[in-house]
Each structure stands twice: as C-alpha cells, then as structure tokens.
PDB file of N, CA, C and O in Angstrom:
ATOM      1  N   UNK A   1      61.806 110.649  57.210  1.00  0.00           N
ATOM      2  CA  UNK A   1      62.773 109.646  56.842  1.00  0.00           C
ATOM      3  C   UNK A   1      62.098 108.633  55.927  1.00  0.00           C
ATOM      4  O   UNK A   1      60.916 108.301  55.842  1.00  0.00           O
ATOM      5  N   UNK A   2      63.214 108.228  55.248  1.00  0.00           N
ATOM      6  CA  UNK A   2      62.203 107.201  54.091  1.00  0.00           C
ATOM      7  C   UNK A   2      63.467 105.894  54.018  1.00  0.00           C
ATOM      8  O   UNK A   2      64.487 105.932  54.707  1.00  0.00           O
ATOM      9  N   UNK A   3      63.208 105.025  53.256  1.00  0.00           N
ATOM     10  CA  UNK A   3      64.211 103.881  53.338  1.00  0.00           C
ATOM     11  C   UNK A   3      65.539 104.565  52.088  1.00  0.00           C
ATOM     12  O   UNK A   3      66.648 104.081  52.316  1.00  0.00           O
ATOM     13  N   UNK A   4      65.511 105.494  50.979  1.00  0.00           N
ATOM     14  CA  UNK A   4      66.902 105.944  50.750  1.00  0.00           C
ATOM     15  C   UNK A   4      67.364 106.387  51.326  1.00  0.00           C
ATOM     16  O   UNK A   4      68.502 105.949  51.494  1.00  0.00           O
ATOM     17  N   UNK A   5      66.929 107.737  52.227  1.00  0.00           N
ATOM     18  CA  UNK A   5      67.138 108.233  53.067  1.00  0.00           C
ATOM     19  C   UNK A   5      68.190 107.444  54.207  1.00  0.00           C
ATOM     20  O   UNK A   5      69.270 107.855  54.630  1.00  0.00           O
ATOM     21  N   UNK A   6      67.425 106.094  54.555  1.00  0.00           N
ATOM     22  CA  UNK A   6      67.918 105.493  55.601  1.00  0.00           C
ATOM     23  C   UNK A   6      69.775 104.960  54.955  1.00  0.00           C
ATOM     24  O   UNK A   6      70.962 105.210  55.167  1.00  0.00           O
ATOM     25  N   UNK A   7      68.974 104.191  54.177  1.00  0.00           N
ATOM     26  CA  UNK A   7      70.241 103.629  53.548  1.00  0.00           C
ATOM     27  C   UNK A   7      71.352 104.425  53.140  1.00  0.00           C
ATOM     28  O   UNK A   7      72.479 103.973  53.341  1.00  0.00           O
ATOM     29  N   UNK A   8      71.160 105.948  52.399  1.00  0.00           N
ATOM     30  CA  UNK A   8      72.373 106.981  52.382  1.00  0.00           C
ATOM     31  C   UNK A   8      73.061 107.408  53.836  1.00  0.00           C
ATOM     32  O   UNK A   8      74.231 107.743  54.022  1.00  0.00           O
ATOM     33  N   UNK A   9      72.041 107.301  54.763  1.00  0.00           N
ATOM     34  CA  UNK A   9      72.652 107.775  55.659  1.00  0.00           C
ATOM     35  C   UNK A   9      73.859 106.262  56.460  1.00  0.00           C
ATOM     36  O   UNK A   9      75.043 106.362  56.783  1.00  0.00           O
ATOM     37  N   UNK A  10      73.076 105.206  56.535  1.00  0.00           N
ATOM     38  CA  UNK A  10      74.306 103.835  56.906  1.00  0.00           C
ATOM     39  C   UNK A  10      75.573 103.387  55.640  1.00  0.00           C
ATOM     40  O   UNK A  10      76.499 102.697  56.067  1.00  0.00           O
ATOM     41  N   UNK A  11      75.596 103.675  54.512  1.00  0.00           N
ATOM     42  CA  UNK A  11      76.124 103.221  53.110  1.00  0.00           C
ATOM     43  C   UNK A  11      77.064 104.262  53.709  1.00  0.00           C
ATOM     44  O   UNK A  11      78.156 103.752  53.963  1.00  0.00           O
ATOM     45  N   UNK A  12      76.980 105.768  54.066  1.00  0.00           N
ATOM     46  CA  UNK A  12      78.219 107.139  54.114  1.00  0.00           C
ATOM     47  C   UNK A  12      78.561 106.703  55.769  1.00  0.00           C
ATOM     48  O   UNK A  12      79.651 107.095  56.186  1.00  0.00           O
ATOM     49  N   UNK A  13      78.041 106.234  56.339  1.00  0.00           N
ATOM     50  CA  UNK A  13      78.236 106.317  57.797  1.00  0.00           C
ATOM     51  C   UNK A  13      78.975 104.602  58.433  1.00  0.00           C
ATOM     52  O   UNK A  13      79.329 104.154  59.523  1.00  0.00           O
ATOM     53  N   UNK A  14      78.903 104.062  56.893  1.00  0.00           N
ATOM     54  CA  UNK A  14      79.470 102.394  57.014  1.00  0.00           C
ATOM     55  C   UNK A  14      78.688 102.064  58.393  1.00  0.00           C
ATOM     56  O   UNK A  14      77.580 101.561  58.204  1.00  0.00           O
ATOM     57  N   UNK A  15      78.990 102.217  59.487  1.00  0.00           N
ATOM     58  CA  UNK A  15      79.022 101.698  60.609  1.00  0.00           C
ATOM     59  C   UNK A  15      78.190 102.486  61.867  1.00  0.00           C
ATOM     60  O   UNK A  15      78.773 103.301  62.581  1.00  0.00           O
ATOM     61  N   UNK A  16      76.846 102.164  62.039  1.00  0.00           N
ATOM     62  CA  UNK A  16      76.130 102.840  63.433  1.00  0.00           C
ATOM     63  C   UNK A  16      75.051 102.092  63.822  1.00  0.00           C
ATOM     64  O   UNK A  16      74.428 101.189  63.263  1.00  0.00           O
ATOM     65  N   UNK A  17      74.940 102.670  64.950  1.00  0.00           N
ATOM     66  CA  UNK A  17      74.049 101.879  66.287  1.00  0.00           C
ATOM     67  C   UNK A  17      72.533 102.445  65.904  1.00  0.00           C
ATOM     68  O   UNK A  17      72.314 103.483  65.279  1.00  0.00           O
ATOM     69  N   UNK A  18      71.614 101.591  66.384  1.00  0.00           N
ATOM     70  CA  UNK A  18      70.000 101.621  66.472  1.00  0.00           C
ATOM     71  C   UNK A  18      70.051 103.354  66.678  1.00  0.00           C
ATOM     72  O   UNK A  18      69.758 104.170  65.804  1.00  0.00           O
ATOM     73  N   UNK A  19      70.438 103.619  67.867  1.00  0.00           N
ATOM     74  CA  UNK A  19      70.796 105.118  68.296  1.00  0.00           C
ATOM     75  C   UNK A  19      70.894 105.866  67.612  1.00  0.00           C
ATOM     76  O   UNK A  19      69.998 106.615  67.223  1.00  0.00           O
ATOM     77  N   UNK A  20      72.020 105.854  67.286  1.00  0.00           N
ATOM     78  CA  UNK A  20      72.979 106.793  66.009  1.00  0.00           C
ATOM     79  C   UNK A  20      71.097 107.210  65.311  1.00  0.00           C
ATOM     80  O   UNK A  20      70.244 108.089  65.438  1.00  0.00           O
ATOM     81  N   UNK A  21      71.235 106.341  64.822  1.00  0.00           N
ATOM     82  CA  UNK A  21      70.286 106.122  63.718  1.00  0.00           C
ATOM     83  C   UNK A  21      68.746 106.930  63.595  1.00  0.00           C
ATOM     84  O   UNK A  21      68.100 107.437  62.678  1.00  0.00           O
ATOM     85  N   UNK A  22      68.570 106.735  65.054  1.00  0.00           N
ATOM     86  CA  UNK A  22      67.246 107.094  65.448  1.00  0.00           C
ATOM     87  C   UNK A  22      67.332 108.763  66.119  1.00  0.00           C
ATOM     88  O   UNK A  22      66.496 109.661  66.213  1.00  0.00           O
ATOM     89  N   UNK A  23      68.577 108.660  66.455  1.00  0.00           N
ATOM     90  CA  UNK A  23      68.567 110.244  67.098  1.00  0.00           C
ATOM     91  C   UNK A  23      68.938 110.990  65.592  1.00  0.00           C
ATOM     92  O   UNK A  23      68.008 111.679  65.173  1.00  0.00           O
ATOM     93  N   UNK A  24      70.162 110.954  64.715  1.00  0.00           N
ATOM     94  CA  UNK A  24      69.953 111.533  63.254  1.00  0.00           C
ATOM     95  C   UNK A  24      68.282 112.099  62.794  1.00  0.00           C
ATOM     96  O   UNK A  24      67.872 113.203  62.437  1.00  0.00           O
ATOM     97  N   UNK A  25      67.628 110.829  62.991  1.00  0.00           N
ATOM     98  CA  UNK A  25      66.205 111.459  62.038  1.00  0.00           C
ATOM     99  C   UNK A  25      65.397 111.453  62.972  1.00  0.00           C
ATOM    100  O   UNK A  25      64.338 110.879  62.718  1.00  0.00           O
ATOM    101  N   UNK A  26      65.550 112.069  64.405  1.00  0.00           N
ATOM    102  CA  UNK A  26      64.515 112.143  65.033  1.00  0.00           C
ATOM    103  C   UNK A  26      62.991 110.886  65.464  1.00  0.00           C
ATOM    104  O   UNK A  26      61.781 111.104  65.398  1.00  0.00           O
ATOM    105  N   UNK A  27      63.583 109.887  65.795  1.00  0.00           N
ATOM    106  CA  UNK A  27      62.446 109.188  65.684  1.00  0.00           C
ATOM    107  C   UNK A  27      63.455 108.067  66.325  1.00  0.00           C
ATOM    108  O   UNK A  27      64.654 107.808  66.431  1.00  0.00           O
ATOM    109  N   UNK A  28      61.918 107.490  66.747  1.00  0.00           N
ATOM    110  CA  UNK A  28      61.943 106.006  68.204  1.00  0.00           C
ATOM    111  C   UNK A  28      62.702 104.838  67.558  1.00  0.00           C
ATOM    112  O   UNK A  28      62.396 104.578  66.394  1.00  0.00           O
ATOM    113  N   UNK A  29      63.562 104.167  68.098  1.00  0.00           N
ATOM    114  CA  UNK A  29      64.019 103.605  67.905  1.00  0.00           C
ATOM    115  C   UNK A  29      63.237 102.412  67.474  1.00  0.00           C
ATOM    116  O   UNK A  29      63.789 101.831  66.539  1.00  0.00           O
ATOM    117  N   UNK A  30      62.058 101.839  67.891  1.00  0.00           N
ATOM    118  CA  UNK A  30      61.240 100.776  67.573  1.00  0.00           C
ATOM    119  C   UNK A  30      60.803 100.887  65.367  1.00  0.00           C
ATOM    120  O   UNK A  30      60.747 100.025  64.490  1.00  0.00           O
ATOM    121  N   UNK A  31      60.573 102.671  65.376  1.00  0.00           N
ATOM    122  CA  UNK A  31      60.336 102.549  64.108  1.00  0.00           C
ATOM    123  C   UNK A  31      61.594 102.753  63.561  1.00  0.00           C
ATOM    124  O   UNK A  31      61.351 103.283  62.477  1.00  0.00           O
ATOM    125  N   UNK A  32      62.735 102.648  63.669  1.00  0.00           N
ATOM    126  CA  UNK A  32      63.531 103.262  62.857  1.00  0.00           C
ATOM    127  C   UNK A  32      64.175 101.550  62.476  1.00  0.00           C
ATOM    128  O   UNK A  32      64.598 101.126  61.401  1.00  0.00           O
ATOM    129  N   UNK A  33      64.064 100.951  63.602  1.00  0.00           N
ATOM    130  CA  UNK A  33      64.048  99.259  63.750  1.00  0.00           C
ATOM    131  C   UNK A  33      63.219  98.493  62.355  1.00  0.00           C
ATOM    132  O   UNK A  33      63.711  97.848  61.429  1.00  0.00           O
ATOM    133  N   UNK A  34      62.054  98.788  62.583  1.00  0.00           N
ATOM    134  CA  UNK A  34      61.190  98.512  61.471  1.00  0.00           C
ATOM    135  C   UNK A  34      61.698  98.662  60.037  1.00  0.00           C
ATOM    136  O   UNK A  34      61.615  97.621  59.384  1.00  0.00           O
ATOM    137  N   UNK A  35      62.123  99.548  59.503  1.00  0.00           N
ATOM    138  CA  UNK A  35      62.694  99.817  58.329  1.00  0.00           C
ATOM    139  C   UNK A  35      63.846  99.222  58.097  1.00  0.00           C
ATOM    140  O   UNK A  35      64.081  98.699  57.008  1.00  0.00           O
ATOM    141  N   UNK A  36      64.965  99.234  59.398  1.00  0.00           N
ATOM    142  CA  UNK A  36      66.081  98.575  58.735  1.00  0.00           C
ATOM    143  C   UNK A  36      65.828  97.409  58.406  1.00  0.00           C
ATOM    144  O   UNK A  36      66.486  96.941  57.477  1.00  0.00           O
ATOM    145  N   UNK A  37      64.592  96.403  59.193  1.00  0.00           N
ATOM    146  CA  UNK A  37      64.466  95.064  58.815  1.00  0.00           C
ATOM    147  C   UNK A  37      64.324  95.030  57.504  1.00  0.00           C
ATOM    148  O   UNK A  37      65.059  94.278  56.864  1.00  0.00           O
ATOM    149  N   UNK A  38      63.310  95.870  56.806  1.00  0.00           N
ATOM    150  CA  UNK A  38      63.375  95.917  55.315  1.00  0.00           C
ATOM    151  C   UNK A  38      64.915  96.032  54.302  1.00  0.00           C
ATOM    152  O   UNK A  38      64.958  95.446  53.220  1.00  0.00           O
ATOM    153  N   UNK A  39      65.950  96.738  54.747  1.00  0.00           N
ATOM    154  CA  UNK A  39      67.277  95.987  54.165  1.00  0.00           C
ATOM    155  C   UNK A  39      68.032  94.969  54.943  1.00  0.00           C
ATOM    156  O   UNK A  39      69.114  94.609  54.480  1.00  0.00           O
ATOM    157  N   UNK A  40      67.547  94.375  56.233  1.00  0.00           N
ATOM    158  CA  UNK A  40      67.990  93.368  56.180  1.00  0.00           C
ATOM    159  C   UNK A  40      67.416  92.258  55.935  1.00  0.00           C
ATOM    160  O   UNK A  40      67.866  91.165  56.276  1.00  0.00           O
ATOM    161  N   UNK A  41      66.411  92.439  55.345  1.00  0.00           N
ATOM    162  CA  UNK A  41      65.734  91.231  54.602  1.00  0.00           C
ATOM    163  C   UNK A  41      66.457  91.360  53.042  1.00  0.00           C
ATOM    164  O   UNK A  41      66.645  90.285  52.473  1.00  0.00           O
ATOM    165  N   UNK A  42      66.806  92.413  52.435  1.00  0.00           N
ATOM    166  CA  UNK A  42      67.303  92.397  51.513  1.00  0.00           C
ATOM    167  C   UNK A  42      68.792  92.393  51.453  1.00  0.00           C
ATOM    168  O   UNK A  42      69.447  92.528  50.419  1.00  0.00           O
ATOM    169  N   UNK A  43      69.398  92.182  52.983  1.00  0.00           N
ATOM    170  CA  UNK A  43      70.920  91.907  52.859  1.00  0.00           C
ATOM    171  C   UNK A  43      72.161  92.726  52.222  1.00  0.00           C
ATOM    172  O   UNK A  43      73.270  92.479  51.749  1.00  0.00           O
ATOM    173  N   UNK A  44      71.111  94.151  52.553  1.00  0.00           N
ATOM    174  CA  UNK A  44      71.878  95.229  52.140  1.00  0.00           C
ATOM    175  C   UNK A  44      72.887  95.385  53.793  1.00  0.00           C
ATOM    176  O   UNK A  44      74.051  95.774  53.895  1.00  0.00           O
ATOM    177  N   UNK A  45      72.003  94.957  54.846  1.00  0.00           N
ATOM    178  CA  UNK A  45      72.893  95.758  56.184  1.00  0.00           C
ATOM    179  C   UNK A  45      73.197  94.270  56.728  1.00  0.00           C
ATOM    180  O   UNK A  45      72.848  93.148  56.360  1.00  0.00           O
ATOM    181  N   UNK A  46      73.722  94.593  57.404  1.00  0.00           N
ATOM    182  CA  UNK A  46      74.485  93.458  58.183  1.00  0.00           C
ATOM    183  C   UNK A  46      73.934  93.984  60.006  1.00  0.00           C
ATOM    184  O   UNK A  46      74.258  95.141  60.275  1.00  0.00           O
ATOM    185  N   UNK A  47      73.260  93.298  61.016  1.00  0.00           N
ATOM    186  CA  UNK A  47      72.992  93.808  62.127  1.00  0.00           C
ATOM    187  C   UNK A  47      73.840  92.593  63.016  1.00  0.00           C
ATOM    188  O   UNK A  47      74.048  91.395  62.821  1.00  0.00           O
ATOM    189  N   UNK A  48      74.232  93.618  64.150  1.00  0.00           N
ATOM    190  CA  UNK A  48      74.417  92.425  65.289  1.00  0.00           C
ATOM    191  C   UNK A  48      74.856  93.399  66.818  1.00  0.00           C
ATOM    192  O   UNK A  48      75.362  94.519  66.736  1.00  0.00           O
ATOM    193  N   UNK A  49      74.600  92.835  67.912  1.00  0.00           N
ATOM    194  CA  UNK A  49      74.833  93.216  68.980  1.00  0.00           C
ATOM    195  C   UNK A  49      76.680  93.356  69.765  1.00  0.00           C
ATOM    196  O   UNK A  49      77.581  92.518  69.734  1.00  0.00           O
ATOM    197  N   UNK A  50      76.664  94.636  70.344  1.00  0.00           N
ATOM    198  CA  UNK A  50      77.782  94.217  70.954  1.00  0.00           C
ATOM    199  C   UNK A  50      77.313  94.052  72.550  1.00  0.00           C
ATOM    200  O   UNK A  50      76.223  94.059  73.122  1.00  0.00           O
ATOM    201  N   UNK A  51      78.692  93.902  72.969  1.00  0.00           N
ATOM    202  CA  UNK A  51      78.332  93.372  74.412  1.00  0.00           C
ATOM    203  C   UNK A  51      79.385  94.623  74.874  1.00  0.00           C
ATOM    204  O   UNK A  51      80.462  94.744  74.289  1.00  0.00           O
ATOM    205  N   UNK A  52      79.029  95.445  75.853  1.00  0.00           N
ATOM    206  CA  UNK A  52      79.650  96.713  76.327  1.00  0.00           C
ATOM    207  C   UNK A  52      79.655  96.232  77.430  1.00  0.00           C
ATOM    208  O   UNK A  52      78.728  95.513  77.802  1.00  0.00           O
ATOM    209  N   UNK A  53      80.906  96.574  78.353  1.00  0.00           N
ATOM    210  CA  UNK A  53      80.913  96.212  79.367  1.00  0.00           C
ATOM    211  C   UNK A  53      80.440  97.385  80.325  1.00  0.00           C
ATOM    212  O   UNK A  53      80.611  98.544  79.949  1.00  0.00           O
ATOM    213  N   UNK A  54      79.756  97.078  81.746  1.00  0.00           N
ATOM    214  CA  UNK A  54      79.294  98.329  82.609  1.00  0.00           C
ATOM    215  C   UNK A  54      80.548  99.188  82.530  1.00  0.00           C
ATOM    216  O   UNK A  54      81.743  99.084  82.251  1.00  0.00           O
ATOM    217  N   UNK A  55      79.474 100.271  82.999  1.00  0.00           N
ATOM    218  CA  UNK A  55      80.300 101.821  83.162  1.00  0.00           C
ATOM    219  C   UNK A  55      80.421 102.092  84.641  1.00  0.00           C
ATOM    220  O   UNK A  55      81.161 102.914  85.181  1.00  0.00           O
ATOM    221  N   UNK A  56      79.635 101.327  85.159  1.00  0.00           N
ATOM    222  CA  UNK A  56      79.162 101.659  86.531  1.00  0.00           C
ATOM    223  C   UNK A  56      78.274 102.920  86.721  1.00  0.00           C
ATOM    224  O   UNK A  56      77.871 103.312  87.816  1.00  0.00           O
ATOM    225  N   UNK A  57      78.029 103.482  85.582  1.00  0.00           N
ATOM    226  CA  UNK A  57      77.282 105.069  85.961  1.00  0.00           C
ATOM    227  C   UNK A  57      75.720 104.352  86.084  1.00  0.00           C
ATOM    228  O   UNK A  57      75.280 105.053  86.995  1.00  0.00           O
ATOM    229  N   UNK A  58      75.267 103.966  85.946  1.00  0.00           N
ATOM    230  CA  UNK A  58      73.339 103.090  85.791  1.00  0.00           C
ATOM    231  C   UNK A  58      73.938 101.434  85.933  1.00  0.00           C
ATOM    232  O   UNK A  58      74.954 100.739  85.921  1.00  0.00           O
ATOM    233  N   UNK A  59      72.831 101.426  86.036  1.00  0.00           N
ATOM    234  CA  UNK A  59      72.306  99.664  86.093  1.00  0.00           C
ATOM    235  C   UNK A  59      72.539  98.855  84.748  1.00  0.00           C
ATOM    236  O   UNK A  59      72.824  97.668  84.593  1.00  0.00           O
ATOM    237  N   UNK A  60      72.294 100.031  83.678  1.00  0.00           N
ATOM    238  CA  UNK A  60      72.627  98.912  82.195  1.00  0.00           C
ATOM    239  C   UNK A  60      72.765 100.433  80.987  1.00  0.00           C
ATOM    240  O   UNK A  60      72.566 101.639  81.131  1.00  0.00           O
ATOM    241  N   UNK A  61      73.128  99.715  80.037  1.00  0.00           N
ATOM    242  CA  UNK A  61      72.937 101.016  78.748  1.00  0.00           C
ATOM    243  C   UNK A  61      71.965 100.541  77.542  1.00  0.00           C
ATOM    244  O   UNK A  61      71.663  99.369  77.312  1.00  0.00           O
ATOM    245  N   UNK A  62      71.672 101.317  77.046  1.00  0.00           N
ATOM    246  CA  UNK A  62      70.616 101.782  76.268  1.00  0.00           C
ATOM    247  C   UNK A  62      70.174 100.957  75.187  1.00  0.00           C
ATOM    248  O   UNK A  62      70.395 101.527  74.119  1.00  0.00           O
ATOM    249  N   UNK A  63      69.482  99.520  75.003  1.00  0.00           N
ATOM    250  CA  UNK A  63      69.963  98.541  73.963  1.00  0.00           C
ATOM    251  C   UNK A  63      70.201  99.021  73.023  1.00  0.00           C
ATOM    252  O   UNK A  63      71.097  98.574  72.308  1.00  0.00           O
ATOM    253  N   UNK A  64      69.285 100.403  72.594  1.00  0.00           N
ATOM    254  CA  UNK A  64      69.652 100.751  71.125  1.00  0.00           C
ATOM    255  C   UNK A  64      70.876 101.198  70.711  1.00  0.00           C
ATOM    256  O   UNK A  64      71.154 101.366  69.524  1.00  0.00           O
ATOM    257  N   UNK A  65      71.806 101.449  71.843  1.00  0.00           N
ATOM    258  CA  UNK A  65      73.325 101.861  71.464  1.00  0.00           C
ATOM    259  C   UNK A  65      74.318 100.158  71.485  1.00  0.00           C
ATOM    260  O   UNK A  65      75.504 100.099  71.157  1.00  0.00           O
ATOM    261  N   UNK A  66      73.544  99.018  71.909  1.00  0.00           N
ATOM    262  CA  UNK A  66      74.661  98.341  71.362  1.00  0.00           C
ATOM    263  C   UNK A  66      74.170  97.522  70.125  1.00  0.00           C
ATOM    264  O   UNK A  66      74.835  96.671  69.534  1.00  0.00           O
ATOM    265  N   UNK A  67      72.615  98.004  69.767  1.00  0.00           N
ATOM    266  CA  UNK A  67      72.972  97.122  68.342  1.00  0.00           C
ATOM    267  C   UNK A  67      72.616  97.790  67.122  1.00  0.00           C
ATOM    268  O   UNK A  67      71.665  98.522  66.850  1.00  0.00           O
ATOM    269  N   UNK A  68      74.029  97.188  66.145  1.00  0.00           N
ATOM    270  CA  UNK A  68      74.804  97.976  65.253  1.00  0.00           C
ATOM    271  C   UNK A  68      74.646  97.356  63.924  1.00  0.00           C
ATOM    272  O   UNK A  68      74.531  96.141  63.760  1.00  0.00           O
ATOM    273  N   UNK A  69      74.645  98.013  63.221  1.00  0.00           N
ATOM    274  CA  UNK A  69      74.145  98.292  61.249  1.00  0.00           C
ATOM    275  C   UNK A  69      75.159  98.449  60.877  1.00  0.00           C
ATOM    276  O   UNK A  69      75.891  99.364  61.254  1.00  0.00           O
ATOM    277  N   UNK A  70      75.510  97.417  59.876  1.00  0.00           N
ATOM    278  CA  UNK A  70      76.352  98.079  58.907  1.00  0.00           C
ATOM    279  C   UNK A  70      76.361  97.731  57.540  1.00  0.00           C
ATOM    280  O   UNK A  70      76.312  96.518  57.333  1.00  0.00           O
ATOM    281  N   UNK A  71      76.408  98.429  56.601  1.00  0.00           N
ATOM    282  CA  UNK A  71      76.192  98.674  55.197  1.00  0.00           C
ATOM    283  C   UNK A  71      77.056  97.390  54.477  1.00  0.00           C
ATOM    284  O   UNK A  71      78.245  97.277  54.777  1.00  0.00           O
ATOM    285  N   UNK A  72      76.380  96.330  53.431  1.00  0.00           N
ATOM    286  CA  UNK A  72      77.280  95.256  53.238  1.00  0.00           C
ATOM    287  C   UNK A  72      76.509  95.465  51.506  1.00  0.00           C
ATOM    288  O   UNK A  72      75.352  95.206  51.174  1.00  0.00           O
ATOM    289  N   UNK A  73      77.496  95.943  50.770  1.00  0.00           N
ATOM    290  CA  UNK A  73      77.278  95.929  49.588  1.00  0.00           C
ATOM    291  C   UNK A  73      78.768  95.252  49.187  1.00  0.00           C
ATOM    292  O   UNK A  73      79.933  95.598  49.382  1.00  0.00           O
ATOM    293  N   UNK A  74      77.955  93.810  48.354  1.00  0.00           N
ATOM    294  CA  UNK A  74      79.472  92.728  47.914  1.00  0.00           C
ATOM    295  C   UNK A  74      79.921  93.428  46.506  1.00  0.00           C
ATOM    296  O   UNK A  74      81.049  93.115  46.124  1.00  0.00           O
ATOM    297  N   UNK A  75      79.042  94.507  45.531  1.00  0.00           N
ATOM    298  CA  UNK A  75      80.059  94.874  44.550  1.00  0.00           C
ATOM    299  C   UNK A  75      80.842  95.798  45.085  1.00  0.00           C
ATOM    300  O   UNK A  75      81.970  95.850  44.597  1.00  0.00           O
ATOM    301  N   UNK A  76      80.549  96.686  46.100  1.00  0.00           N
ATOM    302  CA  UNK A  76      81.540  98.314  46.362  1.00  0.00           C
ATOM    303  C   UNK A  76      82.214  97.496  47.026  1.00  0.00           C
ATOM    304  O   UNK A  76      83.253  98.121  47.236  1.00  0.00           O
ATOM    305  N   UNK A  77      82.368  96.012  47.738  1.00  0.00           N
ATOM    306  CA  UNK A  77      83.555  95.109  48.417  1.00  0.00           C
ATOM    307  C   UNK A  77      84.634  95.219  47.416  1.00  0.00           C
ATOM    308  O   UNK A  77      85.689  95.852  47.409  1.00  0.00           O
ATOM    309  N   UNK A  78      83.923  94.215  46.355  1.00  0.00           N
ATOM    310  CA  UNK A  78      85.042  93.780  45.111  1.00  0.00           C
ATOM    311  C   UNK A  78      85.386  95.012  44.777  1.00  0.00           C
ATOM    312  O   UNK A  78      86.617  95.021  44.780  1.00  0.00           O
ATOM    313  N   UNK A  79      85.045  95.896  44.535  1.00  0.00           N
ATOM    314  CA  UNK A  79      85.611  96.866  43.290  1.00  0.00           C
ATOM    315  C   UNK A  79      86.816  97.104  44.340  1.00  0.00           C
ATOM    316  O   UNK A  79      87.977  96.814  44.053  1.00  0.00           O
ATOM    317  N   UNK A  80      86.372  97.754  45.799  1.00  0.00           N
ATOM    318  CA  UNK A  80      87.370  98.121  46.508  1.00  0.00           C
ATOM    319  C   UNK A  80      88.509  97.169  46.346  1.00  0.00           C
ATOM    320  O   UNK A  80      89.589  97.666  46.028  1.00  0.00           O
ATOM    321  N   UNK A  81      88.452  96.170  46.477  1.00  0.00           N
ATOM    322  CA  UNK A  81      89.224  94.773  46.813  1.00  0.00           C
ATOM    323  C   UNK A  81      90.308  95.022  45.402  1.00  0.00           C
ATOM    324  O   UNK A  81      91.535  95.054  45.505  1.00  0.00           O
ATOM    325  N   UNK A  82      89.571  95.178  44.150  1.00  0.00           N
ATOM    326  CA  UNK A  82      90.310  95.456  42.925  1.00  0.00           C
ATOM    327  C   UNK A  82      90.961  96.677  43.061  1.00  0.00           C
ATOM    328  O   UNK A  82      92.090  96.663  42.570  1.00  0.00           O
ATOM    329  N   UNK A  83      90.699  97.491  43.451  1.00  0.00           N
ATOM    330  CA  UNK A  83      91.707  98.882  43.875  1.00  0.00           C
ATOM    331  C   UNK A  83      92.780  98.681  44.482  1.00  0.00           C
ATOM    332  O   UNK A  83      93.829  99.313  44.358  1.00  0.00           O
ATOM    333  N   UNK A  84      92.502  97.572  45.329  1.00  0.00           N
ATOM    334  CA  UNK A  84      93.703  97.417  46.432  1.00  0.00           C
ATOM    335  C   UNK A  84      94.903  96.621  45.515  1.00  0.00           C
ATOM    336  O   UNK A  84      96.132  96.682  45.487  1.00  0.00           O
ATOM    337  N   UNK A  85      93.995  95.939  44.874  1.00  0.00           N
ATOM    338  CA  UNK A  85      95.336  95.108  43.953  1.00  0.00           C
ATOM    339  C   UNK A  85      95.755  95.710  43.090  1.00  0.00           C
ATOM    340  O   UNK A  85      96.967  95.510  43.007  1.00  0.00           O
ATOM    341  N   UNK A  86      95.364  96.445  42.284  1.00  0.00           N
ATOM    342  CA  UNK A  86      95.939  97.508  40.924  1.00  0.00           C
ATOM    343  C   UNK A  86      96.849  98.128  41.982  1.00  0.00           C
ATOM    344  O   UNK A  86      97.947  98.281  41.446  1.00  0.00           O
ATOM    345  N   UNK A  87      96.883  98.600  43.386  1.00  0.00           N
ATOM    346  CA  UNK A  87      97.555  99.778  43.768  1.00  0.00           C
ATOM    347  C   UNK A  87      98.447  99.025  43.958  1.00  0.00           C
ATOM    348  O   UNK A  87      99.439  99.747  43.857  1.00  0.00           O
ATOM    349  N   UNK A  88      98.855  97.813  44.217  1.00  0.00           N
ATOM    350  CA  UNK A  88      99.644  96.990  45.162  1.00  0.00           C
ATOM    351  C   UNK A  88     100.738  96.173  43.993  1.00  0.00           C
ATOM    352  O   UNK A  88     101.693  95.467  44.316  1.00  0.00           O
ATOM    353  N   UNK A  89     100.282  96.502  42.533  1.00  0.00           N
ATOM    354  CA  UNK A  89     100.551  96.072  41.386  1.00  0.00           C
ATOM    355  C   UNK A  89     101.791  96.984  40.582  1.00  0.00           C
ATOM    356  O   UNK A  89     102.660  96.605  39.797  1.00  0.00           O
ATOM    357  N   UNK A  90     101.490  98.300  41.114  1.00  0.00           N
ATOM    358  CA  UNK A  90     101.971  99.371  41.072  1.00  0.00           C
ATOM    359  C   UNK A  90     102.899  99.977  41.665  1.00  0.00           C
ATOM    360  O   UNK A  90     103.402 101.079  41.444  1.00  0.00           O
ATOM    361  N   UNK A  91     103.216  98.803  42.836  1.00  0.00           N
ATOM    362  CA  UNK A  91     104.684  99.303  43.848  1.00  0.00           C
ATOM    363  C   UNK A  91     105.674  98.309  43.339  1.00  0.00           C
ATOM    364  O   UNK A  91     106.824  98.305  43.778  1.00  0.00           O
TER     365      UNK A  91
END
C-alpha cells in the first residue's frame, strides 16, 4: 500500500472506517492510521468518530470500526454542486 493507493481507494469508497481500510490492504490498523494522518494534514480526508451503540454481543467494538475517513475534495464539491444547478436549470 502506498499513499495513492490509499487515497484511490477512500476518494471511490467516499466513506470508510480505520477497518474497512486496514482489512482492504491487509495491514494493522496503527499503520494504516499513520498514513491517513499524512492526508489529513493535507485536508484531503475529513476523520471523526462515531459513537455505536452496544450490541450486547462483547463488552465494546473494535475502535477501528468506529473511526471514519472521508474523502473531502472542495473542487469535485463545486463542480458537483454546478451539475446540480445546470440540471435543475433544465427542468
């Protein structure tokens, strides 16, 4: 795994967990952690925790499944955003 690598895989996948992430390319969640910090220092991903409520099956779940990546590119926002209005221009 390498950091395009990483990033093609969250940019097509918009939206996944430490997990997701780490089970895809085979590897520990601590390093797969490491790298995303490198786009979120560059404010390519957006990270944050959810709060899951018990299952009752264990004592707790897996931190790396509740915290979640997601791909924040502000031009593929706008352009989208401009699609929506040309289409909406058009009815």
């Amino acid at each position: 795994m390498n950091l395009v690598e990483l990033r093609n895989y969250i940019r097509d996948k918009k939206r996944v967990s430490l997990l997701d992430v780490s089970t895809h390319f085979h590897s520990e969640p601590q390093v797969v952690s490491g790298m995303l910090d490198i786009w979120l220092q560059k404010d390519k991903i957006i990270s944050y925790t959810t709060k899951s409520a018990k299952c009752g099956g264990c004592c707790c779940c897996d931190p790396a499944s509740n915290q979640i990546y997601e791909w924040n590119d502000p031009a593929r926002s706008s352009a989208d955003t401009s699609r929506e209005y040309l289409s909406a221009d058009r009815l």
